[in-house]
C-alpha positions in Angstrom: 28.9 8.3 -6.0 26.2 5.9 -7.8 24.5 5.7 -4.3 24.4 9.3 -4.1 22.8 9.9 -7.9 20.1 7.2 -7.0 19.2 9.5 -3.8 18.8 12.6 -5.8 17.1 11.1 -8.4 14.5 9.5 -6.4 14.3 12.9 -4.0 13.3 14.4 -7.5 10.4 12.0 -8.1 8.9 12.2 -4.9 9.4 16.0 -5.1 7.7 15.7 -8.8 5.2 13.2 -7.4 4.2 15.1 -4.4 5.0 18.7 -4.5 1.4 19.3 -6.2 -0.5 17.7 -3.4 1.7 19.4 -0.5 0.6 22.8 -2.1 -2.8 21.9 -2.5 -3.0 21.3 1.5 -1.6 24.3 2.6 -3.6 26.4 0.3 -6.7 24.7 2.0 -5.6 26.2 5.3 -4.8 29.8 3.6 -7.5 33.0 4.5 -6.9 34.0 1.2 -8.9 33.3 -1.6 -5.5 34.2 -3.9 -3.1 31.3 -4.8 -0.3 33.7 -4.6 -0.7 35.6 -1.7 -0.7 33.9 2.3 -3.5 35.6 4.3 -2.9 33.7 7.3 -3.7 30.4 8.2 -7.5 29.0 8.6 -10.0 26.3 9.2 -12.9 28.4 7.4 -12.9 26.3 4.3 -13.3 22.9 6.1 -16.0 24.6 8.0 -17.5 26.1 5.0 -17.2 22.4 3.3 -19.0 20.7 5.9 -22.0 23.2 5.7 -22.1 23.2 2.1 -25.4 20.2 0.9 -24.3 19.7 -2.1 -21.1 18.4 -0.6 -22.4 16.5 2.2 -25.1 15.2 -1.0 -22.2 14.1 -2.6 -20.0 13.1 0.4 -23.0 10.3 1.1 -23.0 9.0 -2.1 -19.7 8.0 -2.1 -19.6 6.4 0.9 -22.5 4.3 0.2 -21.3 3.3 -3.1 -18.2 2.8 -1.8 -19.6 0.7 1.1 -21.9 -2.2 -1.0 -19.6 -2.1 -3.8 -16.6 -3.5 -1.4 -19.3 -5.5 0.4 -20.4 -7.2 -3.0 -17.1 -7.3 -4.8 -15.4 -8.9 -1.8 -18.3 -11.5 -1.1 -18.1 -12.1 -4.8 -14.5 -12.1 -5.3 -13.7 -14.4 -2.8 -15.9 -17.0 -3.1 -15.3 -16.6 -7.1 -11.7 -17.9 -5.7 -12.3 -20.7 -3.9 -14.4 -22.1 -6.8 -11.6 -22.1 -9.3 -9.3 -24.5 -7.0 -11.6 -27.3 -8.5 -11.0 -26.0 -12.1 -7.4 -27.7 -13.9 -4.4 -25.1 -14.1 -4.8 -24.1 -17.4 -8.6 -23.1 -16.8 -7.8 -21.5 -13.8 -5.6 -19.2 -15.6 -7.9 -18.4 -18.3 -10.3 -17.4 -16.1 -8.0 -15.4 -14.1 -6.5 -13.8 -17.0 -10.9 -12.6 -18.2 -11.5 -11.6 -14.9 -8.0 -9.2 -14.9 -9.6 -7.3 -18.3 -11.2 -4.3 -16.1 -8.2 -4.0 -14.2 -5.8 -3.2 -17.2 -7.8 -1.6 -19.3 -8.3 1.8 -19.6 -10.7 3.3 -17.6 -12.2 5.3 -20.6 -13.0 2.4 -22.2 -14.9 0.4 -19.5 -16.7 3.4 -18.8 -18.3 4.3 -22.0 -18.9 0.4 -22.1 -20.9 -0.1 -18.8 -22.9 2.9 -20.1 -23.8 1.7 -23.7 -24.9 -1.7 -21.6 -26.8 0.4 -19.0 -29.0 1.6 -21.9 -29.6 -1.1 -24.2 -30.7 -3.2 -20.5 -32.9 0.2 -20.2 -31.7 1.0 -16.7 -31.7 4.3 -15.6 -28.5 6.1 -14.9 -27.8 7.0 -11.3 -27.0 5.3 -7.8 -27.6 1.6 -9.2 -25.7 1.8 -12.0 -22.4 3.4 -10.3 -22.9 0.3 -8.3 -23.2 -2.1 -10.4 -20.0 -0.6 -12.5 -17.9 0.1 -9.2 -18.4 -3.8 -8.5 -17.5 -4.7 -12.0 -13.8 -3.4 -11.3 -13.7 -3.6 -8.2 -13.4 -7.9 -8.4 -10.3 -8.4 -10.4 -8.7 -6.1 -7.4 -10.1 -8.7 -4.9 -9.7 -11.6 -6.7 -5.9 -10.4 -6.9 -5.6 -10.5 -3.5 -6.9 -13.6 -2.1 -6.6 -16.1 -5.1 -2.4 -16.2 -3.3 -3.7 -17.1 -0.5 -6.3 -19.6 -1.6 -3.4 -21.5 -3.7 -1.5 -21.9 -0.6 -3.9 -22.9 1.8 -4.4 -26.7 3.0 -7.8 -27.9 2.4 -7.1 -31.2 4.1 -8.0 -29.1 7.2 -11.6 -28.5 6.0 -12.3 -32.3 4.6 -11.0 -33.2 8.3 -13.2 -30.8 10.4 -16.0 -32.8 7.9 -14.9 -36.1 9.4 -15.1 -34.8 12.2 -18.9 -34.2 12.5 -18.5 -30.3 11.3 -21.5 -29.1 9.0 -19.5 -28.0 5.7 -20.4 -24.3 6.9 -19.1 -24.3 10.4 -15.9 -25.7 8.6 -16.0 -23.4 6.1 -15.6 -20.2 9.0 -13.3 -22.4 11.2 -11.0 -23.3 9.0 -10.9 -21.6 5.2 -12.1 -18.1 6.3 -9.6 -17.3 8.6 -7.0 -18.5 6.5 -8.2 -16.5 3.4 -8.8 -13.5 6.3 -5.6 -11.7 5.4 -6.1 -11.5 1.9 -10.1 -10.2 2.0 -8.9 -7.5 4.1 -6.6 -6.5 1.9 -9.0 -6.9 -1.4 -11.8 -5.2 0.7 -9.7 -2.3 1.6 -8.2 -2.1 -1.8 -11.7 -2.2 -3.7 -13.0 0.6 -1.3 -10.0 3.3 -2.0 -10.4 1.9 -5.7 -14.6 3.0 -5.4 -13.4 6.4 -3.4 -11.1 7.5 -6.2 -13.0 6.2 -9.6 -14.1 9.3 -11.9 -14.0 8.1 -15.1 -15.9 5.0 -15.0 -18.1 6.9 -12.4 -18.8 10.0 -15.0 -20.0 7.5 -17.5 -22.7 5.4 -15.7 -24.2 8.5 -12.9 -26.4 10.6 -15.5 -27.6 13.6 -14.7 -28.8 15.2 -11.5 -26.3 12.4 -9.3 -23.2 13.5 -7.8 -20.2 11.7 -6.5 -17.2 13.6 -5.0 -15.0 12.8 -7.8 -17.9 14.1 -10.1 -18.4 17.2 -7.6 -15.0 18.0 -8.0 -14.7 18.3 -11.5 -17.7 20.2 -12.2 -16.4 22.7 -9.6 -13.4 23.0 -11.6 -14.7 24.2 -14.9 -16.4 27.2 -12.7 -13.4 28.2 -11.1 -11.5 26.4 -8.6 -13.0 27.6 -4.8 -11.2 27.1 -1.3 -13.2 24.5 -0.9 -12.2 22.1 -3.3 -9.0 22.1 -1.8 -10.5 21.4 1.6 -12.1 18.6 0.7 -9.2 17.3 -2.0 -6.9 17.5 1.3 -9.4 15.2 3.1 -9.5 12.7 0.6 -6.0 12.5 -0.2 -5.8 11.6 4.0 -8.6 9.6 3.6 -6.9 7.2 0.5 -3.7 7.3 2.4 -4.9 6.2 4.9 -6.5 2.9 3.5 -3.7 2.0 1.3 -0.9 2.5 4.6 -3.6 -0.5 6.1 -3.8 -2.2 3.2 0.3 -2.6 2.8 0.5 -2.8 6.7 -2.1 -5.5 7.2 -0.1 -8.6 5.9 3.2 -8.0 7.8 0.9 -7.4 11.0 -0.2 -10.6 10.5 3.2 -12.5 9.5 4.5 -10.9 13.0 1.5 -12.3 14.7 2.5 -15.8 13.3 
């Protein structure tokens, strides 16, 4: 009986959880323009989406912001983690627990934060600035994931490729990188749905005239919610999905491989 209460109970949440998003999807393949009447199923909006500039405007920013902020994040993240090893326990944890701040707490706060320092430093709000916040929180999520793995590895395998007659950075790619491999993936992949899906921080630091999708999105909402919005919130909820069934897949891939 117990088993059967914890089934309905979760089949409730999930329902909760993801009844919302289910009805979003099928109203982005609905003719009609109504929320309460089915016309007939369609691909006009996805059409109409991918013809619309301000989308595809908007579409490309992300991306690219997206794309250098998991490029920089993970570059710094990682080697961020490989420095601490020299660093005594207590240290290490100290610096671990700073670096964890963005990541627990509240998104509001960070935001208006980055943009108070983005004007005193006089830089103007747009493109550089999303980046620069997007690879502020986007570390700690990196960092995360490969400090494990950089406490377990075995670095007597590097100082031996050094005695050797290895140069400290063919070492370095033949024996730490591909040890730390599984965890950058993971922090990489991670960081990029975490840059796909930021709004608040993003609405904060863009200023005017730049447009994410998140920021699209919203503005679109206050003048009444079009077809097309849920066209595009389908593709992105696929999209995220996506990323974060590779992220949780990648490391027991890579345990089977072993």
């Amino acid at each position: 009986m117990k088993k059967i209460f914890e089934k309905i109970y979760l089949a409730i949440i999930l329902i909760f959880m993801y009844a919302p998003i289910l009805t979003l999807i099928v109203l982005s393949f609905n003719s009609s323009k109504s929320r309460a009447r089915w016309g007939g199923f369609t691909l006009k909006w996805y059409v109409n989406l991918l013809e619309d500039e301000a989308v595809s405007s908007a579409l490309f920013n992300t991306l690219a912001i997206a794309v250098l902020a998991t490029v920089f994040s993970t570059i710094i993240g990682t080697f961020t983690c490989i420095a601490m090893i020299g660093l005594s326990k207590k240290l290490r944890s100290i610096i671990m627990a700073i670096t964890n701040i963005p990541m627990i707490n509240a998104d509001i706060v960070t935001g208006i934060s980055l943009m108070l320092l983005f004007r005193f430093l006089h830089i103007g709000s747009g493109f550089l600035t999303i980046l620069l916040a997007h690879i502020t929180f986007n570390i700690p999520f990196v960092m995360l994931s490969v400090m494990p793995r950089v406490k377990n590895m075995n670095f007597y395998v590097y100082e031996a490729a050094l005695d050797l007659g290895a140069s400290p950075l063919y070492a370095f790619f033949k024996t730490i990188l591909p040890e730390l491999m599984p965890g950058i993936i993971s922090g990489a992949l991670m960081a990029f749905t975490m840059s796909l899906d930021d709004f608040i921080i993003t609405y904060f630091t863009k200023g005017s005239g730049f447009e994410t999708l998140s920021t699209l999105i919203y503005n679109e909402v206050k003048r009444g919610i079009q077809p097309e919005i849920y066209a595009l919130s389908a593709i992105i909820f696929v999209v995220v999905l996506a990323l974060l069934l590779l992220v949780y897949r990648a490391p027991s891939v890579k345990s089977k491989e072993k």
